[in-house]
NULO-965435 format. One record per residue (C-alpha): x, y, z; residue in one letter. Coordinates in steps of 0.05 Angstrom, whole numbers, padded with zeros to 5 digits, always signed. Last residue first. Layout:
// NULO-965435
XYZA
...
//
This chain:
// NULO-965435
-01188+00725-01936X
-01211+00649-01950X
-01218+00609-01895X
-01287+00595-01889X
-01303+00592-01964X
-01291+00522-01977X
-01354+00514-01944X
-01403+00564-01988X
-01430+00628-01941X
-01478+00627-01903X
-01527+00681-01895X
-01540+00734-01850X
-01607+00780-01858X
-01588+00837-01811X
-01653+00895-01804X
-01645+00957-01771X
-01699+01001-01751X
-01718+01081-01744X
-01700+01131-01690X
-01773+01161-01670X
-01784+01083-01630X
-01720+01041-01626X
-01710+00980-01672X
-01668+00919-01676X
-01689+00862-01726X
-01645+00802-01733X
-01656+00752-01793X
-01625+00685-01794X
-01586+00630-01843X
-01586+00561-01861X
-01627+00578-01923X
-01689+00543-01890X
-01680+00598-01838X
-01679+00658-01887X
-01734+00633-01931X
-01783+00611-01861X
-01757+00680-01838X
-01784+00720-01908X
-01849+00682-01903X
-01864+00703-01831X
-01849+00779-01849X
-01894+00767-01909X
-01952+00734-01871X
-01983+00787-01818X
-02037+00803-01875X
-02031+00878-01881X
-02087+00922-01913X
-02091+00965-01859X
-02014+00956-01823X
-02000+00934-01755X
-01989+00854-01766X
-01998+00791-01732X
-02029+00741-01779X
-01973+00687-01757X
-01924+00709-01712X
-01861+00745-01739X
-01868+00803-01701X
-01890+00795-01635X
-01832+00810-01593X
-01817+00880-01637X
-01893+00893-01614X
-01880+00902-01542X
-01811+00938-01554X
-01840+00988-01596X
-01824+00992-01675X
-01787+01053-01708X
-01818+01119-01739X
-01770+01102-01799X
-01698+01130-01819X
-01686+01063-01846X
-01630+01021-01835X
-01615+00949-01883X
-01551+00904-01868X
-01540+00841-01916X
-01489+00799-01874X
-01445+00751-01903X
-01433+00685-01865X
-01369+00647-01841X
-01331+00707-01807X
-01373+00777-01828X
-01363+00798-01899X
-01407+00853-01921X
-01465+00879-01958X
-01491+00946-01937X
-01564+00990-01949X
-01585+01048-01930X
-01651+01077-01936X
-01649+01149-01933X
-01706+01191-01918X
-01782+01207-01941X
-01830+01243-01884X
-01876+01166-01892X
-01806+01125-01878X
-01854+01056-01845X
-01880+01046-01912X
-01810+01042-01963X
-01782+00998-01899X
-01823+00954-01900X
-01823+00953-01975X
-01756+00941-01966X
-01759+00889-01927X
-01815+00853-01971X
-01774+00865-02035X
-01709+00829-02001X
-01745+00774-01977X
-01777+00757-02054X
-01708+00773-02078X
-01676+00714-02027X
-01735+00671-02053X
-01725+00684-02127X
-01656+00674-02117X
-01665+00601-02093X
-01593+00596-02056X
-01515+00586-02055X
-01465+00645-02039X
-01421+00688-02074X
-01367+00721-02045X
-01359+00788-02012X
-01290+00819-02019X
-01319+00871-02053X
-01354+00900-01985X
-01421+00931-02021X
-01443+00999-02012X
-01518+01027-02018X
-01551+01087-02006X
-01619+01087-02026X
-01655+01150-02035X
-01732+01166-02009X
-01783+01218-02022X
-01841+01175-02018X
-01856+01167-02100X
-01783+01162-02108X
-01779+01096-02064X
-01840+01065-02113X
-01797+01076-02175X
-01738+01057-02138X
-01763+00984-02119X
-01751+00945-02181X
-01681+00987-02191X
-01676+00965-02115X
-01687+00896-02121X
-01637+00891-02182X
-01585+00925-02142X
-01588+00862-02088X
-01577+00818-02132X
-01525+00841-02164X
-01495+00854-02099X
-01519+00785-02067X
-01469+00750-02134X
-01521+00680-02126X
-01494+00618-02148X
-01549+00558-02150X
-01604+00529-02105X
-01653+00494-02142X
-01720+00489-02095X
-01773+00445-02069X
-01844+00481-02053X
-01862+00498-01984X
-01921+00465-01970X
-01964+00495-01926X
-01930+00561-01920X
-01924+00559-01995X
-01988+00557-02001X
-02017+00605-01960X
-01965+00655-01985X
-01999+00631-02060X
-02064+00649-02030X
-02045+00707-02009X
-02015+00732-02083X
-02076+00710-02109X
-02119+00755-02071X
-02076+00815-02092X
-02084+00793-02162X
-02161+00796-02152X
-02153+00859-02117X
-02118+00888-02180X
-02161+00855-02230X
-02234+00892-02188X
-02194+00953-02192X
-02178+00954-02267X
-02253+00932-02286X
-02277+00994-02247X
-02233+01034-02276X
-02258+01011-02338X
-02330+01018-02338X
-02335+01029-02406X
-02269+01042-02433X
-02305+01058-02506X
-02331+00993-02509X
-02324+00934-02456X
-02323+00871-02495X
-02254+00856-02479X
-02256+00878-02401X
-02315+00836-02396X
-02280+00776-02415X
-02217+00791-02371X
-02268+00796-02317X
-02307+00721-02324X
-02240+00698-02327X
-02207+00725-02260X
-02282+00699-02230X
-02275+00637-02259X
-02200+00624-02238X
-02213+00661-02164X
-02272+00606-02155X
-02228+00554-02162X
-02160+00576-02124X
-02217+00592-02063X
-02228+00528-02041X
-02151+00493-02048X
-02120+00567-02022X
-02169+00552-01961X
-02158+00478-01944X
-02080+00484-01957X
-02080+00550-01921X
-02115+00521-01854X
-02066+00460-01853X
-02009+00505-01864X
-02030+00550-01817X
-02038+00502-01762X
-01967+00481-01778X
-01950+00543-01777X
-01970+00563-01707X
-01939+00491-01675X
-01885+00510-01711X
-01883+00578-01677X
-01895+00553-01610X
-01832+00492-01626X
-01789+00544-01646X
-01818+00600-01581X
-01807+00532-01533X
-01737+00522-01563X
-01722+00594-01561X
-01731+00575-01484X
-01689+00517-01483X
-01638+00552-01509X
-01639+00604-01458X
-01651+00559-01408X
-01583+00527-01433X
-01546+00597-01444X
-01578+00600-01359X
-01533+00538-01345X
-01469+00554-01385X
-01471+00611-01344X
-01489+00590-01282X
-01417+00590-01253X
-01423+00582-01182X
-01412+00623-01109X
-01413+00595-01035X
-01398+00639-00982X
-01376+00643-00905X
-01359+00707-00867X
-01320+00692-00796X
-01325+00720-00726X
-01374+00764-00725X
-01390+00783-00653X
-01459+00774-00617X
-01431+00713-00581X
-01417+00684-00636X
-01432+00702-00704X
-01421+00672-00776X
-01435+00719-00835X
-01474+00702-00894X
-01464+00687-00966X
-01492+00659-01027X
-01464+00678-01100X
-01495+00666-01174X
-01435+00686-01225X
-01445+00701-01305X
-01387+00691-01339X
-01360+00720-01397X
-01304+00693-01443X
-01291+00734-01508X
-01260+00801-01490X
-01225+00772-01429X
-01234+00757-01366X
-01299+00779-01357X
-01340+00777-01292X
-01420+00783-01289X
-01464+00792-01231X
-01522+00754-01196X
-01532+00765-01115X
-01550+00729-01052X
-01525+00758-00980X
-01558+00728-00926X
-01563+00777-00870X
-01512+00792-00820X
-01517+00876-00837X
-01439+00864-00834X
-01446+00815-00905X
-01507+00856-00927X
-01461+00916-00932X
-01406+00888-00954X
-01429+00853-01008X
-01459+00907-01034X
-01382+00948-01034X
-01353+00890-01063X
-01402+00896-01124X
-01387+00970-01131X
-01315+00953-01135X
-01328+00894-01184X
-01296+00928-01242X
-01235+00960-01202X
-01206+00882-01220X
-01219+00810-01201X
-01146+00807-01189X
-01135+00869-01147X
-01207+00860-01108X
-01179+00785-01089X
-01108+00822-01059X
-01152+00872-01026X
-01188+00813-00991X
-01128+00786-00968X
-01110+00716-00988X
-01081+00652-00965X
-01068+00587-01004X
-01060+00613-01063X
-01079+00588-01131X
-01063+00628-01200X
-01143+00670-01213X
-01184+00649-01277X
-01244+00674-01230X
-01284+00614-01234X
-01222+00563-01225X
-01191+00604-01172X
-01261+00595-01129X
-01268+00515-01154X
-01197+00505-01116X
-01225+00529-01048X
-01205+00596-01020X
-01188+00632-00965X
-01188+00703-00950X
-01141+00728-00887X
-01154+00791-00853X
-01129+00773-00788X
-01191+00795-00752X
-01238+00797-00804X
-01234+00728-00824X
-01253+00709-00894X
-01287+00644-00926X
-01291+00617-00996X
-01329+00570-01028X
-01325+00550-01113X
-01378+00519-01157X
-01382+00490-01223X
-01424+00439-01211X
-01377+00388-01231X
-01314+00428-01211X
-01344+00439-01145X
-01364+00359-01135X
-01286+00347-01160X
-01260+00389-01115X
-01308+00363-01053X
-01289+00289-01079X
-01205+00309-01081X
-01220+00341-01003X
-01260+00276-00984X
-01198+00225-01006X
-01152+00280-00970X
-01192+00274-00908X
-01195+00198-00916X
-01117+00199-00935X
-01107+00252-00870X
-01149+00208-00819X
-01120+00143-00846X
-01048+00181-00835X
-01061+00194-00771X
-01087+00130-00749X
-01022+00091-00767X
-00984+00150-00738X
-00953+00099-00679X
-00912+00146-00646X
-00839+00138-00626X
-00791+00181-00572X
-00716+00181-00568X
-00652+00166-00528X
-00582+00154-00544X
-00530+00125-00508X
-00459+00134-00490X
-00442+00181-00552X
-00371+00195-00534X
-00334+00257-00520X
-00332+00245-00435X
-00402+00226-00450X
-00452+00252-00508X
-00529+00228-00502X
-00553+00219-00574X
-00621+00247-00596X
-00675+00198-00641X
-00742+00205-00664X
-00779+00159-00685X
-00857+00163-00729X
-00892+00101-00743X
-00941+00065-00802X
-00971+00003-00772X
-00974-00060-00822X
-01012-00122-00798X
-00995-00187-00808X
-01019-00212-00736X
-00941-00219-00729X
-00932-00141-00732X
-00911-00106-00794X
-00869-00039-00776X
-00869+00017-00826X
-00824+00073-00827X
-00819+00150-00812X
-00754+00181-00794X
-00723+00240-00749X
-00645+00229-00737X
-00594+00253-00683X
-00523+00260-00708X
-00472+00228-00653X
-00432+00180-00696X
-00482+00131-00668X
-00541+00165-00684X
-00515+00156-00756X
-00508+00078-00755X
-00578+00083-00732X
-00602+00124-00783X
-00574+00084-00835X
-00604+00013-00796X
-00680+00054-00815X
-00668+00078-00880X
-00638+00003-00901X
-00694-00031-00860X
-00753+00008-00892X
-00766-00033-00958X
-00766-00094-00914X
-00819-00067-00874X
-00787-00067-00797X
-00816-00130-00744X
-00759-00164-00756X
-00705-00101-00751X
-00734-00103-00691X
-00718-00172-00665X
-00643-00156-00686X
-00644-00092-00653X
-00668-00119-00587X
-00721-00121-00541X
-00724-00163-00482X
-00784-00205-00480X
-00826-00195-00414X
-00881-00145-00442X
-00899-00196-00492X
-00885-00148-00563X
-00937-00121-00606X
-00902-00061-00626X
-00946-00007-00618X
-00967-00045-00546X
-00893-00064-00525X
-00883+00018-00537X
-00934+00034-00490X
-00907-00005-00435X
-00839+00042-00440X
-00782-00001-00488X
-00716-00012-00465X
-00663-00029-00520X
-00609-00083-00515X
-00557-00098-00565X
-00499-00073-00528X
-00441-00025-00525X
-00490+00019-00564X
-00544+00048-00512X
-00609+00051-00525X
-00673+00085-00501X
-00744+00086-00523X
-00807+00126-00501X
-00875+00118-00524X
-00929+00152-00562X
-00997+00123-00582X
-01024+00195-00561X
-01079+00171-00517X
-01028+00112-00495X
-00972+00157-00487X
-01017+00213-00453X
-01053+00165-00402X
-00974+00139-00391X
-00952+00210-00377X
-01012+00224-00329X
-00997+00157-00288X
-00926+00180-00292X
-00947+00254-00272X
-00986+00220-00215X
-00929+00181-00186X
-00881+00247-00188X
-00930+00282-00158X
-00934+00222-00105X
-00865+00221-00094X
-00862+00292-00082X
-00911+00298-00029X
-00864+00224-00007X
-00809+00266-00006X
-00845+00334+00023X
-00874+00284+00080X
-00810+00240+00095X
-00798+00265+00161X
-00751+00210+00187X
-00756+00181+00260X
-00681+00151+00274X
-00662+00091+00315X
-00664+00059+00381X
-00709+00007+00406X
-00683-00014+00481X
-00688-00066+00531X
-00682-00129+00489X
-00663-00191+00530X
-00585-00224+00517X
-00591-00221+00600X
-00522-00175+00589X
-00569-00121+00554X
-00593-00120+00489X
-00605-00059+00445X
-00651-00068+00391X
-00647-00026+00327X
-00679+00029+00295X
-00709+00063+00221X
-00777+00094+00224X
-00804+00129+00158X
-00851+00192+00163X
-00908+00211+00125X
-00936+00274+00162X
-01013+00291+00153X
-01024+00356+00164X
-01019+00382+00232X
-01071+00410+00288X
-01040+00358+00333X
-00997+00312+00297X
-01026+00257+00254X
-00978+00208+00236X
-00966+00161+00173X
-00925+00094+00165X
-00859+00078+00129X
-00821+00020+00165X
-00746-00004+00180X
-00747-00059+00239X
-00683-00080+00271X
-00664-00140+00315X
-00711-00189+00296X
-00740-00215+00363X
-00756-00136+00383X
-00777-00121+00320X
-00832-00155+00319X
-00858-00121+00376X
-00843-00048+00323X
-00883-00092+00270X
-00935-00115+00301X
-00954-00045+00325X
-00939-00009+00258X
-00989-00066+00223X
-01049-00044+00278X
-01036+00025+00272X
-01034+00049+00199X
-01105+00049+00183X
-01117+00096+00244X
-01051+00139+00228X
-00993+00144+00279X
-01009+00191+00344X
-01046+00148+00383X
-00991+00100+00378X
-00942+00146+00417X
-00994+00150+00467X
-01004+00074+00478X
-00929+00067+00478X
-00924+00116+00534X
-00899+00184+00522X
-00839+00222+00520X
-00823+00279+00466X
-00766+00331+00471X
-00765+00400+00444X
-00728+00446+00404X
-00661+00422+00394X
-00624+00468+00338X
-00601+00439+00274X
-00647+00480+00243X
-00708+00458+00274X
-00703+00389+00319X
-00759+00343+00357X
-00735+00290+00406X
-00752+00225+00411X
-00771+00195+00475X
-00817+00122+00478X
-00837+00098+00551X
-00859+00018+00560X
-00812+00026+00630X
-00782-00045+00604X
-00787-00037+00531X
-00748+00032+00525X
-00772+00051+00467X
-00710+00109+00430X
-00723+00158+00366X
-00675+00214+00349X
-00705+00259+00309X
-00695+00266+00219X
-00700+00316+00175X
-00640+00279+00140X
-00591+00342+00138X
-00616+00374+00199X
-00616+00313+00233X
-00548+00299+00222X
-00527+00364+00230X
-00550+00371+00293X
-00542+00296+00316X
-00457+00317+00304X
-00441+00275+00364X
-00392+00309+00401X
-00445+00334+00447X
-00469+00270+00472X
-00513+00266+00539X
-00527+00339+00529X
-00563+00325+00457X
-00601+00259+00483X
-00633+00299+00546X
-00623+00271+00603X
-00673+00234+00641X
-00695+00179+00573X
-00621+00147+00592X
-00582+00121+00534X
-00558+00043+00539X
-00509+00057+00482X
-00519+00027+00414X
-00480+00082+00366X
-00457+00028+00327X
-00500+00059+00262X
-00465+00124+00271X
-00401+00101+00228X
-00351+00153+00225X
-00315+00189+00154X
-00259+00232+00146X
-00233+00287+00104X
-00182+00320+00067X
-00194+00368-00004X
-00134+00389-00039X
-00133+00448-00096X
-00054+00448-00108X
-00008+00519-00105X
+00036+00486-00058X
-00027+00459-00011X
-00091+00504-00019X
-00151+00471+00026X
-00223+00439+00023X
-00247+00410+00082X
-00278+00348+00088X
-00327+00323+00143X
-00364+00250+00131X
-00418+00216+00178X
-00443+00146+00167X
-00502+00111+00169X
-00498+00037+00149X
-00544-00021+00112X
-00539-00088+00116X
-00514-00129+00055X
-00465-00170+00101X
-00402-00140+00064X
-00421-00071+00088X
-00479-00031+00052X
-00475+00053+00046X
-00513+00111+00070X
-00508+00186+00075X
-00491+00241+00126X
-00462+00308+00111X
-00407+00361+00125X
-00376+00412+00098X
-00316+00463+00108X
-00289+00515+00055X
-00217+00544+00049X
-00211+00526-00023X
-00273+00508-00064X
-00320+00448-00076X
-00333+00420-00141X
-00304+00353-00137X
-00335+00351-00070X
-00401+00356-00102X
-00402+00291-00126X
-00391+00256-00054X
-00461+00284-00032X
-00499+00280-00106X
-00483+00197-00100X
-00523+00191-00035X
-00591+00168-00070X
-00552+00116-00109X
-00529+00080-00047X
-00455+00078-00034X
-00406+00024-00050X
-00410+00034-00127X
-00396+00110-00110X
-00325+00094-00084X
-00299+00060-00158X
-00327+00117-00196X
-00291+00165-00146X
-00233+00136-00166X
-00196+00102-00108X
-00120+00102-00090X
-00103+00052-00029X
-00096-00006-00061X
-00084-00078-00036X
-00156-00066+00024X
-00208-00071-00019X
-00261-00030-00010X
-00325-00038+00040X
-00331+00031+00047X
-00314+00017+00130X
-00250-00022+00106X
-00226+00022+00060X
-00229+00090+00113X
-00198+00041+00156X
-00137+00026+00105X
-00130+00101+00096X
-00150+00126+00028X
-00122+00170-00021X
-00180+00184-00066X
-00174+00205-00147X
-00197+00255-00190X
-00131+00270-00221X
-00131+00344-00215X
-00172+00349-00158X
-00134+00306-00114X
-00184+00274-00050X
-00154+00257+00018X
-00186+00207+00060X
-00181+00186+00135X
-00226+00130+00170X
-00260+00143+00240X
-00275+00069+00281X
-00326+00076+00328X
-00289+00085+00408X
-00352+00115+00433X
-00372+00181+00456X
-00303+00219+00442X
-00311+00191+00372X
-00238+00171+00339X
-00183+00204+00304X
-00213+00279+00309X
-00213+00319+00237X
-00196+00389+00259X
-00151+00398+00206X
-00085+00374+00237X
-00118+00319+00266X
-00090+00274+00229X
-00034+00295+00184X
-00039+00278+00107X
+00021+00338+00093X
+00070+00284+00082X
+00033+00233+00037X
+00004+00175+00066X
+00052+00116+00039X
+00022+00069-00012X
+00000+00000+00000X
//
């Protein structure tokens, strides 16, 4: 063994050799800072329960003979400074397993420069003297540190003396003695918790055959809490080998066990989390294979609570297409870089669990020593998101469908979100968050007034419903139908909520299906007409022949223009009436036609030099002017003139102060347009929506057929007629016809 070094002097530093009160053995230590090492005296090794060959002890090597709760006490001396003097108690076993109380003072000095600490240690366990309950424990002993003991355990002296049946312990605050307790056993008891009693009494007579008794129990002090205290003696026998005394130590416990019970509950609380959360907590440590799971972990893993876990059994249990990610992070954890993965883990039942780990390594002396981490089973998660996802896709595709779009805004932050259908409406690029003025910037200063409505029924809290169109562009225009309303609780708005869709392919199709209804009206008209016009041209064709006949025979054997005029009026009407009755026929049975090239301007002049006569008569010019670039088109001439005549005699009628009747041919895509404006009183509204209807007409002598006529030639020519008029400004008509296939193209 090694010689004590020169300045190791007992008693040099107020460190006594041996107990004034009872020859228990004192052992000698000195601790060097700079190697963090003890020099130990062979007594010192002996009541640590060291071996006795070396006297040099790391501190790693002394804490593996002291109980775990002790280890901060020797820890700190490493961190003590010079010229400073402490004390404490702790606990460690001897070679028999039984546990000891000893006592250690150090003081920390400056030797040559050198931080040096020397100290010495005394058993207090021997302390089994036959102590007298007269005189007070404290006087009896006062080289016994029981102040600082106590003070540093919370602990009284506690002493039974079996033959009086009288128990003493004395009560200490701050080191200082305060009070001292005697009562009989009966009274003592009185004191220690109802449900407690009964066991504490068998215990403490126990006891007295075993030697020793260590028990926690509960006492009620008067006008106290509760006090959880723990009760540590041993039996003192006299020469008669017979137990007279119970000595030992009465422990507070109360803010421990407080503590304890927090520290129980915020388990219980942390395993109610785990389970709720399907979280656990993991540890490893890489000098071995072993790995300790928390309960909840066993569960997400499906392991028997009492296998040991290993990396080999979970590599197992890991999705073959996951075991190279996971073993990489491993290997990195290792080299101290902490990881954050998500795998899948396929448990013997065959099912597959999706999980979250994450991983931190614990760094020692410039080593990863283990490394810690938490996993969650996301399995649930990720159904919730891929059924929430599945819904968001079938809400998408339900908007795009219907061609609707929801938003919703938040007045407090001023955010303005947006489902996909929204952008889709408004041609707007997808964001996720909005503010409103960034949605009046793309729709445009357009809508301002239509922002401004909204609005106002929106913070009015009524349901908002309104109609308006958007364009995008010159060509695409929408017409929008929007719902919303604002949500409110507690009397404050806390959200506005609306729903908006494109109904404009939908009202285009009432539309249709409305000009549909007029067609099928109107053909329902004609047909009626035709039937009516076949029976009446068929009964009067027969008596118009004889009666035309009958007057061209009178007219030749009038003499001398007898009755002439006469004879020219009656012709005239009669020609009149045949002109109806062929209207009447062709409406009921249109007759088939040859259609061949028709040049509109030529035709078009030739209706006009019929016309000008007539035009001249009512103080009216033509002004014409056709496009040159105009083609020709294919149709029954005859029919197109017979149009052309009844437009402009329209026209010719409706101009009685005279005028200019203008006239233009043009080009316009895949028809040509044949444009004709008079400088006539103009047609109402009311009766601009009935013209065109069989027999409806303003005129004297009109028959409500020629307009009729002239659509029926347009139509079955593939074309249509347009009439716009306004009242005291005169009327436009468009006749558009197509033009040949081949010509589509062409410039």
């Amino acid at each position: 063994m090694r010689q004590r070094p020169e300045h190791f002097i007992p008693g040099e530093h107020h460190l006594p050799e041996y107990s004034p009160v009872v020859h228990t053995p004192v052992g000698y230590w000195e601790y060097n800072h700079t190697s963090q090492t003890f020099f130990c005296s062979a007594q010192m090794l002996r009541m640590m329960n060291l071996p006795e060959a070396e006297n040099i002890i790391s501190m790693k090597n002394l804490l593996q003979t002291i109980l775990t709760e002790d280890h901060h006490l020797w820890l700190s001396i490493s961190k003590s400074h010079a010229n400073t003097y402490q004390n404490f108690t702790f606990r460690n076993l001897n070679s028999s397993g039984i546990m000891n109380w000893l006592h250690c003072s150090y003081e920390t000095l400056v030797v040559d420069g050198k931080v040096l600490t020397i100290g010495s240690i005394q058993e207090l366990t021997t302390l089994r003297e036959d102590l007298d309950k007269s005189i007070a424990i404290a006087d009896r002993y006062p080289s016994v540190p029981w102040d600082l003991l106590q003070k540093a355990s919370n602990a009284a002296l506690w002493q039974w003396d079996i033959q009086k049946n009288m128990i003493v312990w004395n009560i200490h605050e701050n080191g200082t003695l305060v009070a001292e307790n005697i009562h009989s056993m009966h009274q003592f008891l009185q004191y220690v918790h109802p449900d407690d009693r009964a066991w504490v009494t068998r215990i403490l007579i126990n006891s007295l055959t075993n030697g020793q008794c260590d028990l926690e129990f509960r006492m009620q002090m008067d006008k106290e809490p509760t006090l959880f205290v723990r009760l540590i003696a041993e039996a003192l026998y006299a020469s008669d080998r017979k137990a007279h005394y119970l000595s030992g130590f009465l422990i507070n416990q109360t803010n421990y066990k407080l503590q304890e019970l927090k520290l129980q509950k915020k388990e219980l609380m942390m395993q109610r989390v785990e389970q709720c959360a399907a979280l656990g907590y993991w540890e490893r440590y890489p000098n071995n294979d072993k790995i300790y799971f928390s309960p909840e972990l066993y569960e997400i893993w499906d392991l028997p609570k009492e296998q040991p876990v290993t990396l080999d059994l979970l590599v197992e249990r890991i999705h073959p297409d996951d075991r190279w990610t996971w073993k990489e992070n491993i290997d990195q954890s290792y080299l101290g870089n902490p990881y954050f993965i998500e795998y899948r883990i396929i448990r013997p039942n065959g099912e597959t669990r999706f999980v979250q780990s994450y991983g931190e390594p614990i760094y020692h002396a410039g080593k990863v020593t283990e490394v810690y981490g938490i996993l969650q089973d996301t399995t649930h998660l990720r159904n919730t998101e891929w059924t929430l996802r599945q819904n968001q896709e079938r809400l998408e595709m339900a908007e795009e469908l219907a061609q609707m779009g929801s938003w919703e805004y938040d007045p407090f932050t001023d955010e303005f979100r947006a489902s996909t259908g929204f952008y889709r409406i408004f041609e707007m690029p997808p964001c996720y968050i909005l503010t409103l003025n960034r949605v009046q910037e793309f729709l445009g200063d357009i809508h301002s007034e239509l922002f401004e409505k909204i609005r106002e029924n929106l913070l009015s809290q009524r349901m908002c419903e309104l109609e308006f169109d958007i364009q995008q562009n010159r060509k695409n225009r929408k017409r929008i139908r929007m719902k919303s309303k604002a949500i409110v609780k507690d009397d404050i708005v806390v959200k506005y909520f609306g729903m908006l869709q494109d109904v404009t392919d939908q009202l285009e199709a009432e539309e249709a299906l409305r000009e549909s209804q007029e067609l099928l009206q109107v053909s329902e008209k004609l047909s009626a007409v035709g039937q009516l016009a076949a029976g009446v041209a068929h009964e009067i064709r027969n008596p118009l022949t004889a009666l035309h006949g009958f007057l061209q025979l009178l007219h030749s054997q009038a003499e001398n223009g007898e009755n002439e005029f006469y004879i020219h009026v009656m012709e005239s009407e009669l020609n009149r009436i045949r002109s109806i009755l062929d209207e009447l026929l062709m409406l009921a049975k249109p007759h088939p036609v040859q259609h061949t090239e028709i040049k509109l301007d030529e035709l078009v002049q030739s209706v006009v030099s019929l016309m000008e006569p007539e035009a001249r008569l009512h103080s009216i010019h033509f002004d014409i002017l056709s496009d040159s670039s105009v083609p020709f088109i294919y149709g029954a001439s005859d029919q197109i003139k017979q149009v052309l005549i009844n437009l402009i005699k329209n026209a010719i009628e409706s101009m009685s102060s005279g005028g200019v009747l203008t006239i233009r041919i043009q080009r316009k895509l895949k028809y040509v347009e044949i444009l004709l404006v008079d400088q006539g009183i103009g047609i109402p509204q009311e009766i601009l929506d009935k013209i065109g209807q069989p027999f409806f007409t303003t005129k004297e002598s009109g028959t409500g057929l020629g307009l009729m006529v002239s659509q029926n030639i347009i139509h079955s020519h593939g074309g249509k007629l347009d009439i716009q008029s306004e009242p005291g400004v005169g009327t436009a008509v468009r006749v558009y016809l197509p033009l040949p296939s081949d010509e589509f193209n062409s410039p």
